[in-house]
C-alpha positions as CSV (number, residue, x, y, z in Angstrom):
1,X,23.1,1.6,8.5
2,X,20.1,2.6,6.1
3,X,19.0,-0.6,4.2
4,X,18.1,1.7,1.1
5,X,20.7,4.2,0.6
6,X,19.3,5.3,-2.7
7,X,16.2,7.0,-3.1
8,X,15.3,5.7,-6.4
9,X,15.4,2.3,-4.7
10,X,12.6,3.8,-2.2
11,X,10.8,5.2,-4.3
12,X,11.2,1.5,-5.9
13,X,9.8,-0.1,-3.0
14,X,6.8,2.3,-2.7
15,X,6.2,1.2,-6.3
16,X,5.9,-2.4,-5.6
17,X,3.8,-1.6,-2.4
18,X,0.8,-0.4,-4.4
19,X,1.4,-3.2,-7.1
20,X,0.9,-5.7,-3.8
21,X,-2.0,-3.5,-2.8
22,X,-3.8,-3.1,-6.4
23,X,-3.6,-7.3,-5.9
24,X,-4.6,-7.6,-2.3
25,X,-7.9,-5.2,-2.9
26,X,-8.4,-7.0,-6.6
27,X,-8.7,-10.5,-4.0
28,X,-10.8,-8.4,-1.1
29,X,-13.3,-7.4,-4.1
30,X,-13.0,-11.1,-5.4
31,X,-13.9,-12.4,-2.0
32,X,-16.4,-9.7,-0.7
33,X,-19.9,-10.7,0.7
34,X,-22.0,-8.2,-0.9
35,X,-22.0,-5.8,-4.0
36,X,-20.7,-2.5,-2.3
37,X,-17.9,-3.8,-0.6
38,X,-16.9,-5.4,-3.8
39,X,-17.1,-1.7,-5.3
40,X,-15.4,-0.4,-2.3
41,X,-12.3,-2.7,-3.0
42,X,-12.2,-2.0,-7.3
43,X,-11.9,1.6,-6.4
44,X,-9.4,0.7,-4.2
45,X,-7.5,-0.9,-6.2
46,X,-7.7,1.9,-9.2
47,X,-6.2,4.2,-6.9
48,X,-3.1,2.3,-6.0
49,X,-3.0,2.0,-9.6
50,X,-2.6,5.7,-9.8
51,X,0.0,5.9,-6.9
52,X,1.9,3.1,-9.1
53,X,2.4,5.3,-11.8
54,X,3.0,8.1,-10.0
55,X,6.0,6.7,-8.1
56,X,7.4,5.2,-11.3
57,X,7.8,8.8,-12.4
58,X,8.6,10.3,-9.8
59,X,11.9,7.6,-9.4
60,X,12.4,7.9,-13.2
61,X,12.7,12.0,-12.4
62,X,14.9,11.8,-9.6
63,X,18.8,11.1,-9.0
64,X,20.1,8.6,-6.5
65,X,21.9,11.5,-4.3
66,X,19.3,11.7,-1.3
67,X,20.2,11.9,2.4
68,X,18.9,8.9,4.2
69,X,15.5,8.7,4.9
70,X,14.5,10.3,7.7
71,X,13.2,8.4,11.0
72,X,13.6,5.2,9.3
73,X,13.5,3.3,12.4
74,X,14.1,-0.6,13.7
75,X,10.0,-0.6,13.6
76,X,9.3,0.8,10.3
77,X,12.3,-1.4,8.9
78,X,10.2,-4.8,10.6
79,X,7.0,-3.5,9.5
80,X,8.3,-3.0,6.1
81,X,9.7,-6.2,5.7
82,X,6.6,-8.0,6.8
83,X,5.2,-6.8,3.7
84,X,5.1,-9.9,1.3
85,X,7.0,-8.2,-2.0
86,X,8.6,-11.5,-2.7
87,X,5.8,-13.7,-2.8
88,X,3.5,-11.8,-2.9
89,X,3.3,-12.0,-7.3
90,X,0.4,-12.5,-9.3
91,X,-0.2,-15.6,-10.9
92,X,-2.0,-16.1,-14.1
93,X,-5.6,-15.4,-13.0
94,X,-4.3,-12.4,-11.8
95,X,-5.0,-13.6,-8.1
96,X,-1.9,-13.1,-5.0
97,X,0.1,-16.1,-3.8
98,X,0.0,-14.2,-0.5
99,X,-3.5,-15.7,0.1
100,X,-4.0,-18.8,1.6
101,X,-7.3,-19.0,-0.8
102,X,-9.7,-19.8,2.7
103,X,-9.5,-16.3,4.5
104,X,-12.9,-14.9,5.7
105,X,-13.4,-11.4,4.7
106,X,-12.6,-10.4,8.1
107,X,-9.2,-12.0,8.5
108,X,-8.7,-10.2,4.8
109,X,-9.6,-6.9,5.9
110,X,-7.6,-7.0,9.0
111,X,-4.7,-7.8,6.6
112,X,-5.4,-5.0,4.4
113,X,-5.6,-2.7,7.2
114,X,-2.4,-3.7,8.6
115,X,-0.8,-2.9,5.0
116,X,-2.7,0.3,4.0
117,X,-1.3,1.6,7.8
118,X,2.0,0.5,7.3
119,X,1.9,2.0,4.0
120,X,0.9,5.4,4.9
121,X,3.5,5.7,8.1
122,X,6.5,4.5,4.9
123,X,5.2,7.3,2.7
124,X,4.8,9.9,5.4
125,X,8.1,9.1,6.2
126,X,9.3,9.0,2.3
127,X,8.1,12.6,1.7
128,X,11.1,14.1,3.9
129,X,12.9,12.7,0.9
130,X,11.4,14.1,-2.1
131,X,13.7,16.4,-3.7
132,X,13.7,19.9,-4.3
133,X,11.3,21.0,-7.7
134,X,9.4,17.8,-6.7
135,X,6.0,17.5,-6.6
136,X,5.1,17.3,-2.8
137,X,1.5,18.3,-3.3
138,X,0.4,15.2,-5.5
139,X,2.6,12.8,-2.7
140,X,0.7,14.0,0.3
141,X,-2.8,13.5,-1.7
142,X,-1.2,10.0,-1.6
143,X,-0.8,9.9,2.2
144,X,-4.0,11.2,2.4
145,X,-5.5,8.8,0.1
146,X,-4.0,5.8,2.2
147,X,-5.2,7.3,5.3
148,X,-8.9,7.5,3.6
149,X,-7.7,3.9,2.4
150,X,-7.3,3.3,6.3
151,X,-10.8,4.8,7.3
152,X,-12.9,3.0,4.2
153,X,-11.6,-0.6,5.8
154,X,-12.2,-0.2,9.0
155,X,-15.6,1.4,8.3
156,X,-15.9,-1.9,6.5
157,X,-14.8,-4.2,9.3
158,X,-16.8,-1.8,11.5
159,X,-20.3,-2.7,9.1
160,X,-19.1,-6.5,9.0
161,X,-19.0,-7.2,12.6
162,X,-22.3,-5.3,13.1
163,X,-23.9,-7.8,10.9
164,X,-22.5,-10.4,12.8
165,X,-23.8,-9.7,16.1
């Protein structure tokens, strides 16, 4: 049985995905060793800013009579729910709970990568849903952007455990 029946409740999650990511790369930049990977992260986070808004509208333009999503399977479901939505709020210095508060920047990239790949196997997955009339072209610049998201962090990690050696 499909967990989300409704599209607009998809479309839903994929919304609070980039909220937990504009608050996961606004902690990487907060935490970063040096003045470009901070940079690296606040663009970052704009962009899943962008994606935000973009799924808001796109689930305020679209009915709730989709198939089910397409190869949504026991894998995508787990990784999906390892995803902290719930607790993973801000709190009032606009910092995520998710944190401990004593990562390295290593252990926080190697989260952020986990998400940003999870992320962009949901949304490839997602697209088979859009609609017809619906803007496809704008979601897979999304996919592609969290597949760049993808490449930027482990070029990151890559430049991190170079300077540790």
């Amino acid at each position: 049985m499909n967990p989300y029946p409704d599209i607009r409740q998809l479309l839903m999650l994929a919304q609070e995905i980039e909220i937990i990511g504009q608050g996961a790369f606004r902690e990487l930049a907060r935490k970063a060793a040096d003045a470009k990977a901070a940079s690296l992260f606040r663009e970052l986070e704009e962009e899943e800013a962008k994606h935000e808004k973009y799924f808001c509208n796109l689930r305020e333009s679209t009915s709730g009579t989709a198939t089910t999503m397409p190869c949504m399977d026991a894998d995508l479901r787990h990784r999906l729910d390892q995803i902290p939505a719930t607790s993973a709020r801000q709190d009032p210095a606009g910092s995520l709970r998710m944190f401990r508060g004593d990562e390295s920047e290593e252990e926080l990239l190697r989260m952020a990568l986990e998400f940003e790949q999870t992320t962009a196997v949901f949304f490839q997955h997602l697209s088979g849903c859009l609609q017809p009339g619906q803007d496809r072209a704008t979601f897979a610049a999304i996919i592609a952007e969290e597949l760049n998201h993808v490449a930027a962090i482990e070029a990151r990690l890559s430049a991190l455990r170079s300077c540790a050696s």
